[in-house]
LOKE-567434 format. One record per atom (N, C-alpha, C, O): residue in three letters; z, y, x. Coordinates in steps of 0.1 Angstrom, whole numbers, plus 5000, padded with zeros to 4 digits. Atoms other than C-alpha are relative to their C-alpha. Example, Ala and Ser with C-alpha at 12.3 -4.5 7.8 and 13.67 -1.06 7.14 Angstrom:
BEGIN
ALA500049885009ALA507849555123ALA500050125009ALA500750125019SER500049894991SER507149895137SER500850114992SER500950224997
REM end
This chain:
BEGIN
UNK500049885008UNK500050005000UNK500050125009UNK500550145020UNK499849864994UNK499550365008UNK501650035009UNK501950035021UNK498549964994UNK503350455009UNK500549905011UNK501749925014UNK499350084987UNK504050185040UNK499550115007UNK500150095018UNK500749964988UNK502050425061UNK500850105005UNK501250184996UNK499449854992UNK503850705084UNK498850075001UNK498150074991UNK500849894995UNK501550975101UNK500750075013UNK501850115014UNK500049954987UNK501351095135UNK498950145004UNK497750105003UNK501049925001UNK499451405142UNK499550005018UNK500250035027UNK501250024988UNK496751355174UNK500450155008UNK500650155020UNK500149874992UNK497151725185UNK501850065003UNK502250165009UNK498450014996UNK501051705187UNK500449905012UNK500149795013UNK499950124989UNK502751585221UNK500649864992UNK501349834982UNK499650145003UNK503051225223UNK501350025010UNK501650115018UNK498950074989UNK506351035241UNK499749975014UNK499049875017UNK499949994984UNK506451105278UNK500249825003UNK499649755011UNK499650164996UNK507950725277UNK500349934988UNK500849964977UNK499750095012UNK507750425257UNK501049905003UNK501549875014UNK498550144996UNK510450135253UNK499149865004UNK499549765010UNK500650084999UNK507349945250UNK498950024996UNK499050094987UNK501650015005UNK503149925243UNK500049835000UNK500349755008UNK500650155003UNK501949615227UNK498749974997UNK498649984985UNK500850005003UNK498649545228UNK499449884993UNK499049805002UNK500650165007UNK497149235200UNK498649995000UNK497850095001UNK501350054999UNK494049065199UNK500049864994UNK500649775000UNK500450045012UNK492648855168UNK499049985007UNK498450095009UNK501650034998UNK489348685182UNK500149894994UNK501049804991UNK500550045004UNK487048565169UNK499249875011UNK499749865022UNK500350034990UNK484648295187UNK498450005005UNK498049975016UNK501749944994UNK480648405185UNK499650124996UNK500450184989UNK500449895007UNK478848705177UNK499050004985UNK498550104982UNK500250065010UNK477448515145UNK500750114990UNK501950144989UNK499649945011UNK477248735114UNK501049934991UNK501949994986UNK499550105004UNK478648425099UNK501649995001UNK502349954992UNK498550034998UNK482248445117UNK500650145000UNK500050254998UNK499249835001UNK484948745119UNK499750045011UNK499050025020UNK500149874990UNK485248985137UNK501049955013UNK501849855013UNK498250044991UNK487848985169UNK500350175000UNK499450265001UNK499949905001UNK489949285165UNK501650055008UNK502649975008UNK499049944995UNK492649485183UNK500550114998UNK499850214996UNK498749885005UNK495649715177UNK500850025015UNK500949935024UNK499149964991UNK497749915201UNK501150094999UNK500950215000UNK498749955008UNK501249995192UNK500750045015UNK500749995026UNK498849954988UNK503750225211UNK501450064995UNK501750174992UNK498649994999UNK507350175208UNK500850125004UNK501250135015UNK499449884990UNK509050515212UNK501849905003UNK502049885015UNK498750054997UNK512850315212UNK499949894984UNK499349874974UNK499550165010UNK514350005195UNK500150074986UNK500550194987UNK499749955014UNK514650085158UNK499250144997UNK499550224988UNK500749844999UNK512350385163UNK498649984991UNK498349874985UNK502049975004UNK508450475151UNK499449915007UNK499849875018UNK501250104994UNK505850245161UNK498850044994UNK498550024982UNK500849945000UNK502750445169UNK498949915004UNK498749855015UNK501150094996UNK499550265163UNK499150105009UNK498750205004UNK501149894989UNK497250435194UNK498849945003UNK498249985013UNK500950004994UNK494350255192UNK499749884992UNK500549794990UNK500350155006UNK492249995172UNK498449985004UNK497550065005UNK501850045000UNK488849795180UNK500049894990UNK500849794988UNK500350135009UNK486949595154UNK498349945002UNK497349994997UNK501750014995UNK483549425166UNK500149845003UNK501049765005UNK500750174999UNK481649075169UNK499850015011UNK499150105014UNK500749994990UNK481249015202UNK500449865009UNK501449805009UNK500450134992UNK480048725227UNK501350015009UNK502150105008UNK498850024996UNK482648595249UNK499950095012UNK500950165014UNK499749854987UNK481748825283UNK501050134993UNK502050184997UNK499849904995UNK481949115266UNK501150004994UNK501750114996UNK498649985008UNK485049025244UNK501250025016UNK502050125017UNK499349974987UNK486648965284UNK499950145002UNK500950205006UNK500349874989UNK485249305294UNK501150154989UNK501950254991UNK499049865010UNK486849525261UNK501349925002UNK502150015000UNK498650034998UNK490249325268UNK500650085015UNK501550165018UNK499849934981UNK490449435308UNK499850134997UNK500450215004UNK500449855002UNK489049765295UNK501350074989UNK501550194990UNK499149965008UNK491749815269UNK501450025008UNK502150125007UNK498950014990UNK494449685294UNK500050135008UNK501050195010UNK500649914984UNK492949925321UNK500850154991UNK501650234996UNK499449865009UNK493550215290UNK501450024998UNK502250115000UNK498649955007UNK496550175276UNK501349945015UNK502050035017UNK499350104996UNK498649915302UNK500850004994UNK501750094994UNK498550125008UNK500949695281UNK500649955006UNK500449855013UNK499150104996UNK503749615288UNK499749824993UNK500049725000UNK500350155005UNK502749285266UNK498750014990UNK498550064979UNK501550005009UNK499049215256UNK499949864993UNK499649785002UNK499550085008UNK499448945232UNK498549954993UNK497950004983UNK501350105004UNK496248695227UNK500349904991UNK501049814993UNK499750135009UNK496048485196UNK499049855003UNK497849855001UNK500250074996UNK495848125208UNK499049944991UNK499349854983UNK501050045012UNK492948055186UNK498349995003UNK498350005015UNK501150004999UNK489248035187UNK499450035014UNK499049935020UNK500149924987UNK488248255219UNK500950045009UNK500850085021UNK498749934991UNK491748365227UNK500649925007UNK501349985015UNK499750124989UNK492748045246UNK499350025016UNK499750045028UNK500450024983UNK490148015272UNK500050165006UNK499850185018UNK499749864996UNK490748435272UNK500750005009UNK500650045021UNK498350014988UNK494248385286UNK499449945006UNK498950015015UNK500050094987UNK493348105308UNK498950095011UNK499350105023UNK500749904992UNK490348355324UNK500550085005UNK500150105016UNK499949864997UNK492148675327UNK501550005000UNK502050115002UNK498749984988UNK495648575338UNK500550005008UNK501750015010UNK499649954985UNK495548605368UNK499550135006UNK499550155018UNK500849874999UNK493948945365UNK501450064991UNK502250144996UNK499049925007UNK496449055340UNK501349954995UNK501449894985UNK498850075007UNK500048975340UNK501149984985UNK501949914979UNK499349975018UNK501149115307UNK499449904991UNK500149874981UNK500450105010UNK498748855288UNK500849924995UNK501449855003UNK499250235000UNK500448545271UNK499149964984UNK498750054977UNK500150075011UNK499348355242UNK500649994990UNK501649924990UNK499350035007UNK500248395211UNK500049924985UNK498849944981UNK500350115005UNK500748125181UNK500950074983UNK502050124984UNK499649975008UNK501348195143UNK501249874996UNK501849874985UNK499650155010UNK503147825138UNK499549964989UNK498449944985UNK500650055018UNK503247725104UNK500050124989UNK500050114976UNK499849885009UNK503348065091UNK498350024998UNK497550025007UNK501549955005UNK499848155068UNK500050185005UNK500950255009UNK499949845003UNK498648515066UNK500850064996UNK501450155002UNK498649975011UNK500848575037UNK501049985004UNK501850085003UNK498550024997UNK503848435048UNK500150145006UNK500850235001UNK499449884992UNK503748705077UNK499750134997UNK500450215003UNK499949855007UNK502649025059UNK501150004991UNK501350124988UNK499049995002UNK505648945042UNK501050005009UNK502050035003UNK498950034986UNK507748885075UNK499850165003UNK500950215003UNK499949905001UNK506449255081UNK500550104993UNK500650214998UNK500549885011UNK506749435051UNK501550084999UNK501850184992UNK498249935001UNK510749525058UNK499650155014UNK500050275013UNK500849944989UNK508749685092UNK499750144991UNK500650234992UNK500949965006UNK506349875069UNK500550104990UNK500050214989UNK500049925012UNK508249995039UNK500950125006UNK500950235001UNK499149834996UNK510850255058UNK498850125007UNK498850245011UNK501849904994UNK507150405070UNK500650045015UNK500950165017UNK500050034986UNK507950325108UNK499349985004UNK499449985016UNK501350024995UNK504650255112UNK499250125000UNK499050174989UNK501049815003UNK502350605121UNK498549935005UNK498149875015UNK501350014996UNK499050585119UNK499550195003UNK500050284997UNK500449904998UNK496850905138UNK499250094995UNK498350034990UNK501049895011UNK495051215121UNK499850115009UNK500550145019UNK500649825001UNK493651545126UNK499850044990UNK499749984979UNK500349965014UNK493351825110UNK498750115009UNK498950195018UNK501249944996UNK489551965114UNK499750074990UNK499950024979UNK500449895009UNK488352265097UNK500849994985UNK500149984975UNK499350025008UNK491252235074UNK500249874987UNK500549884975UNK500050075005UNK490951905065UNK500249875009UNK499549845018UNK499450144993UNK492551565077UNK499249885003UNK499149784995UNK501050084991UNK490151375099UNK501149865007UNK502249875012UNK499150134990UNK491350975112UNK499049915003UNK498249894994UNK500650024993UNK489550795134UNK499349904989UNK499449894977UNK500750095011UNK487350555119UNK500549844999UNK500249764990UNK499650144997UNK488850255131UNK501650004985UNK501949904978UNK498650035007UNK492450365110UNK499349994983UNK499949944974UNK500350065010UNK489950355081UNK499549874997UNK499249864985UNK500650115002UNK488650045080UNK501849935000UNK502249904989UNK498650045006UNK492749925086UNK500350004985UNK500349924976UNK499749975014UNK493550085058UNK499249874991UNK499849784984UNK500950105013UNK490649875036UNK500449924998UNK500849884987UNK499450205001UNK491449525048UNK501450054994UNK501749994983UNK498650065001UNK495149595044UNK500250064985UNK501049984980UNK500749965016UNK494349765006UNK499949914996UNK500849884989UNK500750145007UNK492249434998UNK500849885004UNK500649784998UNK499650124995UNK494449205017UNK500649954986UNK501150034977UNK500450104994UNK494648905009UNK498549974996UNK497849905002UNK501950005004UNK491148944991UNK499150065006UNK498050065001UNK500649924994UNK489649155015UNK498549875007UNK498749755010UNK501550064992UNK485849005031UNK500849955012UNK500949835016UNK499550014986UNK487649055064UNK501050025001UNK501550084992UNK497949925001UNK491749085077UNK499949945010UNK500549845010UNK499949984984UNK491049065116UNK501350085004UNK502350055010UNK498949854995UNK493049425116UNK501449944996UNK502449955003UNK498449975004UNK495749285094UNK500649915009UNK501549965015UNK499750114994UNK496048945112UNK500650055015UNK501449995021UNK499549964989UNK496449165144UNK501250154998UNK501950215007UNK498949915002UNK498749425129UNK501249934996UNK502349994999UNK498850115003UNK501249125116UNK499849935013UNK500449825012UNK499850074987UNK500848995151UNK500950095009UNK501850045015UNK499549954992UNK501649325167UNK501450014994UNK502449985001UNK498049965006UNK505049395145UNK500949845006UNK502049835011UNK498950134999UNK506249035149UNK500649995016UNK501749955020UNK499449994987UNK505949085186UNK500950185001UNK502150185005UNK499149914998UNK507549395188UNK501250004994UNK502150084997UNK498850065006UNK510049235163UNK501149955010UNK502449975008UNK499650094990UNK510749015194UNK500650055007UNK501750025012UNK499649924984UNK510849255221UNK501350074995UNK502450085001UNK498049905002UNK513649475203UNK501549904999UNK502649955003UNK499450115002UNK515649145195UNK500449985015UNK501649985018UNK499850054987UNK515349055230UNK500850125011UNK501450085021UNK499249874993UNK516549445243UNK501350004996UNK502350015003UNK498350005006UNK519449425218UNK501149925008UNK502149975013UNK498950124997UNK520949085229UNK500050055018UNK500850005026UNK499750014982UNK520149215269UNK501250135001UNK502350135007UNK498649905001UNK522449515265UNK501449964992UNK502650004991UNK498250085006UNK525149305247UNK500349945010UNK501249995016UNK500150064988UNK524749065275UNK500450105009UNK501250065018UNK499649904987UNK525349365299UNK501450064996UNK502450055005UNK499149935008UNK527949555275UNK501449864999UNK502649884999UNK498550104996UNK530449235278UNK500650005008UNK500350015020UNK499149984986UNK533649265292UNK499749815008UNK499049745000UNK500250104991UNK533448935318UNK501249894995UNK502449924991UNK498850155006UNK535248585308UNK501250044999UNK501950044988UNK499050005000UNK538248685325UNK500650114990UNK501450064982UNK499949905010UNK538848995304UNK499950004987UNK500450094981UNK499849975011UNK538148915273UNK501449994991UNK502049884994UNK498549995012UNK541348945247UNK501150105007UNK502350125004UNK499449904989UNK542349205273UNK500250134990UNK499650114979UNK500249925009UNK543049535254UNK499650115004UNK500350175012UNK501249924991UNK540249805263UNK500750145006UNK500250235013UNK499449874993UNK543150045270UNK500250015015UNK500250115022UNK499950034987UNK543849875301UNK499249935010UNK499649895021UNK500649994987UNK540849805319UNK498950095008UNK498050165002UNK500549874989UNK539350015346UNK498450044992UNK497349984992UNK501349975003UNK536850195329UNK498650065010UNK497650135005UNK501049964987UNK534650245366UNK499649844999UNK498549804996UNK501150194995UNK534649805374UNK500049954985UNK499449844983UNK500450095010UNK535049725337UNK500749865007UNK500149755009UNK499250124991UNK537849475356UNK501550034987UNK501850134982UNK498550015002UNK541349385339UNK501250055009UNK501049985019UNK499049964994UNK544349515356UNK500549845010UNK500349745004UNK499450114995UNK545949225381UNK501049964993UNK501950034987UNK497950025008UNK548648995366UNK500749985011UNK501449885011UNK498550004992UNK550949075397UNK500750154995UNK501950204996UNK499449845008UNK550749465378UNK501249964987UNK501750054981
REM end
């Protein structure tokens, strides 16, 4: 629906620093009118529980070179911290080609989750409008790239849409960025623990420099 969408304005500064860029990729595996499309999104994390700024979408049929050459070329643009290949059609022997060129790649696998299941796995993402998509405003009227229109359609039509490349890779990118914040939370709890011996200790009494307990000869 409309109302999931944020807005980000293109001619306003962006985030000097992200917590994270994730870049997904949905291929397809010929350039056959016949099969989908392969399509990619590029999401940027300003902090954990923050906005997640889509910066960048491709949607195109393309043979397996040049699908390699727009992934290296995307990398090359944005660098992700995690470029996230779905283990599927073309995106297998992708990874196996291009990681050792690019360490951020890995493979990624829906399990037994359909389409549906996971645009529902998003939609908690979606409805606080955490998600911004980019605009202008050109001769007083609100210009967006052409790529955030075609998003928009499939994810309009979804699950009936012709095509859902975009959505397939925009429920790819949330779920991984679902991950990565999960994974930041529990490393700063992990860090934020007082140490075995200390715990049941009472936080009045230990050194707030070593984060140490007092000795028991004190």
């Amino acid at each position: 629906r409309d109302s999931y969408w944020g807005w980000y304005d293109l001619d306003e500064p962006m985030p000097t620093r992200w917590q994270a860029i994730v870049q997904t990729w949905d291929t397809a595996f010929t350039e056959d009118e016949a099969n989908d499309y392969s399509a990619s999104l590029t999401f940027g994390l300003e902090r954990v529980g923050g906005d997640i700024r889509i910066l960048d979408g491709l949607h195109a049929r393309m043979e397996f070179p040049e699908l390699q050459r727009a992934v290296q070329a995307g990398q090359a643009r944005w660098n992700p911290t995690l470029l996230s290949v779905e283990a599927k059609a073309s995106g297998l022997p992708l990874v196996q080609q291009l990681k050792r060129l690019i360490k951020a790649i890995k493979p990624w696998t829906a399990g037994r989750r359909d389409k549906v299941a996971r645009a529902y796995e998003v939609q908690p993402i979606l409805e606080p409008n955490r998600v911004l998509l980019p605009y202008r405003i050109v001769d007083g009227t609100r210009w967006v790239p052409p790529w955030v229109t075609e998003l928009l359609l499939e994810a309009g039509q979804f699950p009936l849409a012709e095509h859902d490349d975009y959505v397939d890779a925009l429920t790819q990118g949330l779920l991984e960025i679902a991950l990565l914040e999960r994974a930041i939370v529990a490393q700063e709890m992990r860090k934020n623990r007082p140490k075995r011996a200390d715990r049941g200790i009472d936080p009045r009494y230990v050194d707030k420099d070593t984060g140490r307990a007092p000795s028991p000869d004190l």
